[in-house]
C-alpha positions, 0 to 999 in steps of 0.5 A: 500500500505504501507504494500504490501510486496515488493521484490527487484529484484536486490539487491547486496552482496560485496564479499570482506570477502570471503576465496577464497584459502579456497574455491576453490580446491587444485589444483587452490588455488594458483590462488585465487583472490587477493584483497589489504587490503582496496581496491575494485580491485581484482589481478587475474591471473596478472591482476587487476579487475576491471581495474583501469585505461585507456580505460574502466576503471572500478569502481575506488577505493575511500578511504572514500566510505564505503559500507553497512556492511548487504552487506556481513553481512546478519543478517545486510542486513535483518536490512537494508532491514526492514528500507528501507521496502523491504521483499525479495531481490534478490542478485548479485554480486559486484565484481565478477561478470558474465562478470569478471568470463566469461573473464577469460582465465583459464576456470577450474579457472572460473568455480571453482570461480563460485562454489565457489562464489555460495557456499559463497552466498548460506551460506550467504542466509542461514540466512534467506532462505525466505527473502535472495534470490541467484542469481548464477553466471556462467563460460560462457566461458565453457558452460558444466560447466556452465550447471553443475553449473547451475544445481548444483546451482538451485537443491542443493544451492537454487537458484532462478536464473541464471547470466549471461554476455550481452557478452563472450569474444565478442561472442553475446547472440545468438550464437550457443554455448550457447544454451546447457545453454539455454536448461538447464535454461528452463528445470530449470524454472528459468530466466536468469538475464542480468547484465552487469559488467564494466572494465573486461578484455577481455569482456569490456563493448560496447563502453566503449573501447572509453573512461577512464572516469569511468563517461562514461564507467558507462553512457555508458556500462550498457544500451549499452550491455543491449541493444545488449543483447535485440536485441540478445535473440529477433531479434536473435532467441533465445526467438523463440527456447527457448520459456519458457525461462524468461529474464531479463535485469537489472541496465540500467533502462526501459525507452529505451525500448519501442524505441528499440523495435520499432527500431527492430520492423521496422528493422524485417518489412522492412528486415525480410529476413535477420532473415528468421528464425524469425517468429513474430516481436521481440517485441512480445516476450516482451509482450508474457511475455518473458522479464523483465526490472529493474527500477530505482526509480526515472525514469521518463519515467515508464508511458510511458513504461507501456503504451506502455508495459502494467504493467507486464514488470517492476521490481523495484530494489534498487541497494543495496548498490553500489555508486548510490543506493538510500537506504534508500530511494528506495521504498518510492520514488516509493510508494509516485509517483503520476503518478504511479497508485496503480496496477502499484505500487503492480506490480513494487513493488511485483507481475511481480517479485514474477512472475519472481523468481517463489517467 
């Protein structure tokens, strides 16, 4: 077990070395995001990213937090990654992330930040292409050119999956306009990575406009939009019309999902005539093998939701390097757990994600 060749599904790069003005068009470098010298809050178009104060507040900014270096270092991360055991990553954004890039109002300046974003990440990967896996971030707001980049992204830049928002502008994961997207992602074999950004603009996470506490809008914003979203690609259809599509919902964690899936379950039996164009209970698509939940290490509630969920739903993810990551020490917690058993562990820690990413 000590040498099982592990693979984090969501790992994160910090974008703060990139030369947007450089990278983007002529005709948008004069809307390049702005980051202040020693900050984590970008300025773009007038607004600071994420939001540093008042209802939904984003991540604050603390002086004396350093981020790992291998997070825009990539010979780095390949060291940080042989000291915490893991053999491929899978990597997200930090900043610039799916719901800030989708909030924006000038569609031409998201799709060409996406690009750029893609572009700056795949280079970053460059460094080792088996070990450093992109994941490509997309303007949802303006769903051709997300389908462009999306194929751009997959065929020419080498990534393994598709970013996107729990939600655009309010707009659900079921709504109509996405499904060109939908078409595309199938067509591309590749899945669709649910990961939820907090303190964006126009796309504030749920709940998270009742509170500018970043205690709560990070408690409360990650597993409530995940939980929207589930509710959305299951019980709304998408999965029904899309079925080689692959999602997987990260960073909130697996435990709430067997009680959802109940909840919806229930909810189809008693007012399946409100989807009449729902043909099998939501959580049907989950064991059909549709979806994939992210785990923390340290999560208690993992045998409960392999049992009711059998072994091939859970992926682990160490969360590199944001604030409550457990780097070193994320796989190891999960190798010496003694209420997980070694099938369980080589599936967690390698196979459902190996599966997932077509690795």
């Amino acid at each position: 077990m000590e040498q099982l060749k592990v693979i984090d599904a969501d790992g994160h790069v910090i974008e703060r070395v990139v030369d947007w003005e450089a990278r983007l068009d002529p005709s948008l470098r004069h809307l390049a995001p702005k980051m202040i010298k020693g900050e984590l809050i970008w300025h773009v178009e007038g607004k600071p990213w994420p939001l540093p104060s008042g209802p939904g507040v984003g991540l604050p900014f603390y002086p004396d937090r350093k981020f790992r270096e291998g997070m825009f270092d990539p010979g780095l991360r390949l060291q940080d990654m042989d000291l915490e055991g893991i053999d491929q990553a899978v990597l997200f954004g930090s900043v610039l992330d799916a719901m800030a890039v989708s909030a924006l109002q000038d569609k031409v300046l998201a799709a060409g930040l996406a690009a750029a974003y893609n572009d700056w990440l795949a280079e970053y990967c460059a460094a080792d292409p088996r070990r450093l896996k992109g994941v490509a971030l997309l303007p949802m707001q303006n769903i051709p050119a997300a389908v462009a980049e999306a194929r751009r992204a997959v065929t020419r830049r080498g990534m393994v999956a598709l970013l996107a928002a729990p939600n655009v502008g309010g707009r659900n994961l079921d709504h109509p306009e996405f499904e060109p997207l939908y078409q595309a992602v199938e067509d591309l074999d590749v899945p669709l990575c649910i990961h939820v950004g907090l303190g964006r603009y126009g796309s504030l996470a749920a709940g998270t406009e009742r509170f500018d506490n970043y205690f709560f809008t990070h408690l409360v914003g990650h597993p409530f939009e995940q939980i929207i979203a589930l509710a959305c690609m299951t019980a709304g259809g998408v999965l029904e019309r899309h079925p080689r599509l692959r999602v997987v919902f990260l960073e909130a964690g697996c435990s709430w999902v067997p009680y959802w899936l109940e909840r919806l379950d229930e909810h189809y039996e008693v007012m399946h005539t409100l989807v009449p164009d729902l043909p099998r209970r939501p959580s049907e698509y989950v064991r059909r093998g549709q979806c994939c939940f992210s785990c923390e290490p340290e999560e208690e509630g993992i045998p409960y939701v392999l049992e009711r969920l059998g072994e091939d739903v859970v992926l682990f993810a160490s969360d590199y390097a944001h604030f409550d990551s457990k780097f070193p020490k994320s796989v190891k917690i999960i190798l010496e757990r003694e209420d997980l058993s070694p099938s369980a562990k080589r599936k967690i820690l390698r196979e459902n994600a190996a599966r997932l990413y077509r690795l």
